[in-house]
N, C-alpha and C positions, 0 to 999 in steps of 0.2 A: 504493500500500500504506500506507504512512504518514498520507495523509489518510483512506484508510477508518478507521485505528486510532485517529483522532482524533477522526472522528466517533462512534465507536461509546464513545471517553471521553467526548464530550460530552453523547451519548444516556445513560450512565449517570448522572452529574453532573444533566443534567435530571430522572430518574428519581428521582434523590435527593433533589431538592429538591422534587416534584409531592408525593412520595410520604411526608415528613419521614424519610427514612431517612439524614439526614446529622448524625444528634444537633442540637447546637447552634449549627447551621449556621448567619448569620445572615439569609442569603437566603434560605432554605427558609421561616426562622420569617417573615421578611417578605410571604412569598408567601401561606402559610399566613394569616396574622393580612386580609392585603388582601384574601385571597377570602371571609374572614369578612363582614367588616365590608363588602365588596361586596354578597354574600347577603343580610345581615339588611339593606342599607340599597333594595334590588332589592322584599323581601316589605310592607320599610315602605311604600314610596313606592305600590306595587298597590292597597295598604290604601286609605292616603291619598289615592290618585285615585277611589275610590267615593264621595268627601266632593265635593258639585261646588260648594261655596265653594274648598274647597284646592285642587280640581284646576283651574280660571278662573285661581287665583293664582298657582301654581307649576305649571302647565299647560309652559310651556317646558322647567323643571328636570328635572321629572318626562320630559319626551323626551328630555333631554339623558342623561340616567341611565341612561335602558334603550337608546340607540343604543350608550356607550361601555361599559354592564355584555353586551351579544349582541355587541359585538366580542373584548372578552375573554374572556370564556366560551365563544365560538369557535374562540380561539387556544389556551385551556387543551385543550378537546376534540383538537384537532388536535394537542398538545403531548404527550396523554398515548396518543394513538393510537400517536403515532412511540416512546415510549422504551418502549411493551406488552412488546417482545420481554426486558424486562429484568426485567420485575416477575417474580417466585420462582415464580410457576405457569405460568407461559409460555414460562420459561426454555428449555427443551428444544426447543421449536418451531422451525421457520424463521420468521423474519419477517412473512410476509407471514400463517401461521397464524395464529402469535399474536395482530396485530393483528384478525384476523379473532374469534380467539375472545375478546379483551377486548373489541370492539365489541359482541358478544353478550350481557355480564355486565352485570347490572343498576344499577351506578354507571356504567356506560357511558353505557345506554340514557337513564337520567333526566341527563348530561349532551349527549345529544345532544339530546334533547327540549326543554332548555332554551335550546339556539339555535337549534331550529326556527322560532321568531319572525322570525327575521332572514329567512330564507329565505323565510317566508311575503311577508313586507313586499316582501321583493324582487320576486319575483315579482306583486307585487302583487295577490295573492289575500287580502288582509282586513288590517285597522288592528289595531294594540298591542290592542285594547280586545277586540276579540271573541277573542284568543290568551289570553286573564285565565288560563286552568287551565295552561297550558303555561308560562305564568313563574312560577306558585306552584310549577310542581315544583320552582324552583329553592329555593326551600328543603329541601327532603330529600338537597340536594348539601350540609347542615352533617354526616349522618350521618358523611363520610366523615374530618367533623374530627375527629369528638367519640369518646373512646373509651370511655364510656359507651353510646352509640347503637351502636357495634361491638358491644359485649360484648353489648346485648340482641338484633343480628341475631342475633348467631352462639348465643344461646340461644333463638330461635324455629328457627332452621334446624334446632338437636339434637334439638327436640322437636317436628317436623313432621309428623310422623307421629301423634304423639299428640293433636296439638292438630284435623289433621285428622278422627280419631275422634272428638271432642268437637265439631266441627260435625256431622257425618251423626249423632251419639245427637242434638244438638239439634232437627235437622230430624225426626229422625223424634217425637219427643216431641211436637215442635209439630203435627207432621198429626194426632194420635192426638187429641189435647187438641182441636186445632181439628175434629173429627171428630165430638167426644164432645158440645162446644159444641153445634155444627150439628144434631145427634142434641136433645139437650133443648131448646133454643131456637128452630128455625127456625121450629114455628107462632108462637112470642109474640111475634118479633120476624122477619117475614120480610125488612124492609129491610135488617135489619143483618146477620141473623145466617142470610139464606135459602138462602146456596151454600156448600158448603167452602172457597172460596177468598176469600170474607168474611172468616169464622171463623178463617181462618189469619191475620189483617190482628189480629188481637184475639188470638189465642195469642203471635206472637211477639211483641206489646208487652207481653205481659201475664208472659211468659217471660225477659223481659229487663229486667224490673221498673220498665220507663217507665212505665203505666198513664196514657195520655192520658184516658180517661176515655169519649169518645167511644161506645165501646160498653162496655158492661156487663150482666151477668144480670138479670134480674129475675124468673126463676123458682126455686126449691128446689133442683132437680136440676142448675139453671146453675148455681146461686153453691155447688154443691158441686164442681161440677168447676172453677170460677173457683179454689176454696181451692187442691184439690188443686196445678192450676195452676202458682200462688203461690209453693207451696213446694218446687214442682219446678224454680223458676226461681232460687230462690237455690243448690239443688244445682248447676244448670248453669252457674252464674255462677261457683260454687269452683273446679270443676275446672280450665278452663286459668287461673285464677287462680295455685292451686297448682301447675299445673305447668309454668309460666313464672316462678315464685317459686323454685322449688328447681330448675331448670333450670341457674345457673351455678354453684351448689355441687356439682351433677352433671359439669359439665366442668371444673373444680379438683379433684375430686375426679381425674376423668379425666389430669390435665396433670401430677396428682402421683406418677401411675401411670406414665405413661409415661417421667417423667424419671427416676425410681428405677430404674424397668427399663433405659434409655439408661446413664446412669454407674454400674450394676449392672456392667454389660459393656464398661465403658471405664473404668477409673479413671482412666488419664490426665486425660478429657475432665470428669470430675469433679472433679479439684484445679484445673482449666485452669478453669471454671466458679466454681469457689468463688474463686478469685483475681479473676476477673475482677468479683463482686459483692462484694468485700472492696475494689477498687482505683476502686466507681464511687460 
């Protein structure tokens, strides 16, 4: 009994410190700061082995690096699989749930992928070199530092909905334009512009305001639907502009609702609240 209760202190303790939920803890920040500076120096070094003066030179360093950054990033995985049943969404679950549904959640997944490598090697199904995309994910393991990178998940997640609308009006804009192309141009230009599915290759560059160039109208009735186009593509380029822009004034707005509502119906929890942001 005792030792389970010791265990289950020291899953929480780990928990704390994976998680920075122990303030100014200075192991947590330790942990934190080494997995940083592990990651950027993991995406440096990927960069760096593309250069093949640097990688001949620091060829060893460069393996020395990713052997001991796929053994720690093994142990973090493995580390935060074990304290799951602690984190605040999991809480409720048995054990063996929780870790199941944290394995499922996607700071999971991009850390499991990220020592996929190992596993590959082991087995010896392919070198460091052909895994190249599977260690860059390990850069998208900074979101999980950075609360910047939070605050923009958790404002594409409130507005998924919308932002999906804004792709399916885009797709459809782009067949109609690519339609209308294919329609005026396919005699003048049948290489480029002979199948709808050309035409789509030329609307959504042309809709996304790259404009390589490659194709272009050359008739009256093309470069009228070319204009049209144009400036249907800066409309679609506002929209989730905009509404990923006011996206977190939307959940501040939201957070200020619902804590007025909260210490509306606790005043206790409201003086116990303002104390505690007067005493930090």
């Amino acid at each position: 009994m005792a030792a389970a209760a010791s265990a289950m202190g020291w899953r929480r303790r780990v928990h704390l410190w994976l998680d920075h939920g122990a303030g100014d803890d200075p192991v947590a920040n330790a942990i934190h700061r080494g997995l940083i500076l592990l990651i950027c120096a993991n995406v440096g070094a990927i960069v760096l082995e593309s250069v093949p003066d640097i990688a001949a030179r620091f060829g060893p360093a460069f393996a020395a690096l990713e052997t001991v950054s796929l053994v720690l990033f093994t142990l973090e995985y493995a580390a935060r699989l074990w304290v799951a049943p602690e984190h605040a969404r999991y809480r409720a679950l048995p054990a063996a749930q929780a870790r199941l549904a944290y394995a499922r959640s996607l700071p999971a997944i991009i850390d499991l992928l990220a020592t996929l490598p190992l596993a590959f090697v082991a087995l010896g199904l392919g070198d460091l070199r052909t895994l190249l995309l599977l260690r860059l994910l390990r850069f998208f393991k900074l979101g999980r530092y950075s609360p910047g990178m939070a605050s923009l998940a958790a404002a594409l997640h409130a507005e998924r909905k919308a932002l999906f609308a804004c792709f399916v009006v885009l797709m459809g804009v782009m067949l109609m334009t690519a339609s209308l192309m294919h329609l005026v141009e396919h005699e003048a230009q049948p290489d480029k512009l002979g199948t709808i599915p050309d035409a789509m290759w030329w609307a959504i560059i042309t809709l996304t305001t790259v404009g390589y160039g490659d194709v272009s109208p050359i008739t009256a009735a093309g470069k009228a639907v070319a204009a049209v186009t144009a400036v249907l593509g800066l409309v679609m380029l506002a929209l989730p502009v905009g509404i990923v822009a006011t996206a977190p004034t939307k959940l501040l707005v939201l957070d200020q609702v619902d804590f007025r509502a909260l210490t509306a119906r606790s005043p206790k929890l409201a003086a116990h609240i303002r104390k505690l942001a007067r005493d930090a």
